[in-house]
C-alpha positions in Angstrom: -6.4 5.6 18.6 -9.7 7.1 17.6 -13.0 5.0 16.7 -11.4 2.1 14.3 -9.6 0.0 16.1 -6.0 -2.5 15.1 -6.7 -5.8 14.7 -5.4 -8.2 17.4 -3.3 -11.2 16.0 -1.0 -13.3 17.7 0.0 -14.4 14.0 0.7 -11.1 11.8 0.1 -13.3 8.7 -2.4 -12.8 6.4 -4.6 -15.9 6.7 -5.3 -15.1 10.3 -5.9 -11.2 10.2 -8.0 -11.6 7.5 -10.0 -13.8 9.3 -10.1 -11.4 12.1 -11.6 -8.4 10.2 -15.2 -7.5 10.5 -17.6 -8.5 7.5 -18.5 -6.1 5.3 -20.8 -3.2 6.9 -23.1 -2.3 4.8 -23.4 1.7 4.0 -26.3 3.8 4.7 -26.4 6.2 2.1 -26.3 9.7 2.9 -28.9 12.4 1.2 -27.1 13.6 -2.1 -25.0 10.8 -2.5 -25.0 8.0 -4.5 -23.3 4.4 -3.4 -23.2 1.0 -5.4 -23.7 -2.3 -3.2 -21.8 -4.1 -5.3 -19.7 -3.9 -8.2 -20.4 -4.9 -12.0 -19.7 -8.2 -13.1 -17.5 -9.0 -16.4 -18.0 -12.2 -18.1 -20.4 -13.6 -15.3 -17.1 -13.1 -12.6 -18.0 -10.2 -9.8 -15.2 -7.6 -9.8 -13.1 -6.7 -6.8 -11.5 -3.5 -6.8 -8.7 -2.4 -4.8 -7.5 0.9 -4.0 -3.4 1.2 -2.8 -2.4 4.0 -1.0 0.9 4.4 0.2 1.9 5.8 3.5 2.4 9.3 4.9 5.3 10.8 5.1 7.8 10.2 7.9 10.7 11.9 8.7 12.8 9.6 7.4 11.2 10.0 3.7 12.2 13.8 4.5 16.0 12.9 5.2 15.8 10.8 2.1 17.4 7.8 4.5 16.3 4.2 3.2 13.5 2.7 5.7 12.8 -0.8 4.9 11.2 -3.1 7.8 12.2 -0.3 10.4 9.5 0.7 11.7 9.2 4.6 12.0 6.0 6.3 12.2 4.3 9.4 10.3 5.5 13.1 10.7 3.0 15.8 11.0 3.2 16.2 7.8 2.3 12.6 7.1 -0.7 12.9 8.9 -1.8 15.2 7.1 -1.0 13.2 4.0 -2.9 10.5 5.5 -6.5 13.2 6.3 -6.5 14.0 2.4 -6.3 10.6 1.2 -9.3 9.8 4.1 -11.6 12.6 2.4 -10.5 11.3 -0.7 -12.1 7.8 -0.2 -14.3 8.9 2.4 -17.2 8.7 0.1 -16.5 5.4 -1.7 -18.6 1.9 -0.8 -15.3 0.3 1.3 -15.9 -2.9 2.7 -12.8 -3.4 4.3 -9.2 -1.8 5.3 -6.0 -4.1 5.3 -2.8 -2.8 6.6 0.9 -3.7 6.7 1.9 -3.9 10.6 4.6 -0.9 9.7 3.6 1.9 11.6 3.3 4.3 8.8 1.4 2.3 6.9 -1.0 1.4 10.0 -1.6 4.9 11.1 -2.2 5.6 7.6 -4.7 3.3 7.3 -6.4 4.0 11.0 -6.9 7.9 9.3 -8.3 6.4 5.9 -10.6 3.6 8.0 -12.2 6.0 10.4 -14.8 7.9 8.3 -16.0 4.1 6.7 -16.5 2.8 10.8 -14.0 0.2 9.9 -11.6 -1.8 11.6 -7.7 -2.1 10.3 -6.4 -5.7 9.2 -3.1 -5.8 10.0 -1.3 -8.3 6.6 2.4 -8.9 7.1 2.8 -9.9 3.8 1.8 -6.3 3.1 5.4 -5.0 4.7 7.5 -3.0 3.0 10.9 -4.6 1.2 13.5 -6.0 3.9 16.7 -3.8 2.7 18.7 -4.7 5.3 22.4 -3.3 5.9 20.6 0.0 3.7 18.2 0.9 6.4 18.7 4.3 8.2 21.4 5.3 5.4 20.7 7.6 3.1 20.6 6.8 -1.1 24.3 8.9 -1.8 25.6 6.6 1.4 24.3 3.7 -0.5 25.4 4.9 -3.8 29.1 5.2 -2.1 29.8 2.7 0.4 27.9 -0.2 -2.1 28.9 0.0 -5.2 28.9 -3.1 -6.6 25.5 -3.6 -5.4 23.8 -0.1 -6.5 25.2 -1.1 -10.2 23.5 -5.0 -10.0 20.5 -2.9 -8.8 20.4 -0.4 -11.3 21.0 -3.4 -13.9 18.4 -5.7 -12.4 16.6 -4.8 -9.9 14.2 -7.4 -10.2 16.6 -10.2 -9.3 19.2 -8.5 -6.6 19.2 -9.5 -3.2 19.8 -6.1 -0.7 22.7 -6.7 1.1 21.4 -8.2 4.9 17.6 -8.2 3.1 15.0 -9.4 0.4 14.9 -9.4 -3.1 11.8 -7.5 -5.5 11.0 -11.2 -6.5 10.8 -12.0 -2.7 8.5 -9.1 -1.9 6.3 -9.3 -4.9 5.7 -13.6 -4.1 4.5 -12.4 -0.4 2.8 -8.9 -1.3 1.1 -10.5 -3.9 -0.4 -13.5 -2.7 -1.7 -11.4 0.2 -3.1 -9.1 -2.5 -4.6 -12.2 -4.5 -6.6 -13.4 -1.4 -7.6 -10.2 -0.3 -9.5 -9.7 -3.6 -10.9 -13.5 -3.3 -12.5 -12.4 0.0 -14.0 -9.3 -1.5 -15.5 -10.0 -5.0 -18.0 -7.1 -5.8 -16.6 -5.0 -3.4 -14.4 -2.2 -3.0 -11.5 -2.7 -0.5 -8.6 -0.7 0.7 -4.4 -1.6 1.4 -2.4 0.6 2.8 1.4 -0.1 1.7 4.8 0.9 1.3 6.7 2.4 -1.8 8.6 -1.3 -2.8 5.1 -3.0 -1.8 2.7 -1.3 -4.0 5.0 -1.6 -7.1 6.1 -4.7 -7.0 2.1 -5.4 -6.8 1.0 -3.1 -9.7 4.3 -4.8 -11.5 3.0 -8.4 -11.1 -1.1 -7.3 -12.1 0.6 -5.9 -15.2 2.9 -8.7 -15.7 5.7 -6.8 -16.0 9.2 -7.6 -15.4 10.2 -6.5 -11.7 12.7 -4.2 -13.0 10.1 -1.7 -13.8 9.6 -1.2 -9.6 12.4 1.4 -10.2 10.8 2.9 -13.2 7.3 3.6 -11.8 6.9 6.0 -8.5 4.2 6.9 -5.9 4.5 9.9 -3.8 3.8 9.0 -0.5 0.0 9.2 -0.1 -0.4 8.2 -3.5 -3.4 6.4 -4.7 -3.5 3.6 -7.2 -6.8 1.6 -8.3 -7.0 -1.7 -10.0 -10.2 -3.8 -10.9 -9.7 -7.7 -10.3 -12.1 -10.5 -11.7 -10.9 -9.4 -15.2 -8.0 -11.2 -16.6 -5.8 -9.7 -16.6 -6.6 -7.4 -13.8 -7.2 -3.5 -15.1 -4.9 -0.5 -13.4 -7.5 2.3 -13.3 -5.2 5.2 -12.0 -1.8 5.3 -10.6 -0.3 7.9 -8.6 -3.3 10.1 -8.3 -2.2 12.7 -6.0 -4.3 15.8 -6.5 -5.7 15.4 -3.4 -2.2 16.0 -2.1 -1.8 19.5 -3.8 -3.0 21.5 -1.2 -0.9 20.3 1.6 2.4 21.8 -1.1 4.7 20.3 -2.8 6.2 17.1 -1.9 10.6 16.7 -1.9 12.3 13.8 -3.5 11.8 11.1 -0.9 13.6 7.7 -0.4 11.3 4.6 -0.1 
């Protein structure tokens, strides 16, 4: 699959694909642009940033069917999703491209990688929310045939299991100790995770310390862009949602997660 390669791991977990990525390449700088080495320090403390994107689009976003841990890859139209978010980055100082195993986040991330010459670290943590009996039906199926549980969920999503599945708190412990050792690995450098709708938020939730309700009041389109800075405290959301890089490809539908 092109240049960057998957990384192997017997153990998808995060302690030994990060291990397995390469170290940080350093850039040469091409003529008329302009890269930083490292980032600025606050306080004395080197500051990571990240840089979430979330996946393409699949054709199961299009049918608005619920997708979970099943793993369905990009449509066309993902892929293109996923070659305007690489010329997006392409000119930022990334050190590093982490991955959910999902693959329509790890395609995503192969697309975004290439142009840096870097490998993709597959992270389970990074997977998107486990919604179990919900997968492959779509939200007005949900809405009907679980009604008790689409009115917890709309009360507290934070704290409601999915029927078969995970809860946001569940998610947000594994997606955000992944994220919280990523950033330990990369201080003063700019690094790169490809997620899943669920994922990111319940990430940006926790670096806002916010309740985990507000995953259902905060959306990213899928190839969305968020940035935080880390080494602050608390950490600093820079952008969310950017998707002007999107605009060309037309307008995106209401998609499920």
């Amino acid at each position: 699959m092109g240049s960057s390669q998957l990384s192997p791991s017997a153990d998808p977990g995060l302690s030994t694909s990060a291990r397995r990525c390469a170290p940080t390449r350093k850039r040469r700088a091409d003529p008329g642009q302009v890269y930083f080495s490292s980032l600025p320090a606050f306080g004395g403390v080197p500051i990571a940033r990240l840089i979430l994107v979330r996946h393409g689009q699949t054709d199961w976003n299009l049918e608005g069917r619920i997708q979970g841990k099943t793993d369905v890859p990009l449509s066309e139209a993902g892929r293109r999703q996923a070659a305007a978010v690489a010329r997006l980055l392409a000119a930022e100082p990334v050190a590093a491209v982490y991955s959910s195993p999902l693959r329509r986040a790890a395609e995503t991330a192969q697309v975004v990688a290439r142009p840096h010459g870097l490998p993709v670290c597959l992270v389970s943590e990074l997977r998107e929310l486990d919604q179990g009996e919900l997968e492959g039906l779509r939200v007005e199926e949900v809405r009907a045939g679980y009604r008790e549980f689409w009115a917890a969920w709309s009360e507290d999503a934070g704290g409601v299991r999915m029927p078969g599945g995970e809860t946001i708190a569940e998610l947000a412990d594994r997606a955000w100790g992944a994220i919280s050792e990523i950033v330990g690995r990369h201080r003063g450098e700019t690094v790169v995770a490809v997620t899943h709708g669920f994922a990111l938020l319940a990430v940006v939730v926790r670096a806002l310390d916010l309740d985990l309700g507000y995953v259902r009041r905060f959306r990213v389109e899928c190839g969305g862009v968020c940035r935080l800075d880390f080494g602050r405290r608390p950490p600093v959301l820079l952008s969310f949602n950017e998707t002007a890089h999107l605009q060309a490809l037309g307008p995106e539908p209401n998609l499920a997660p």
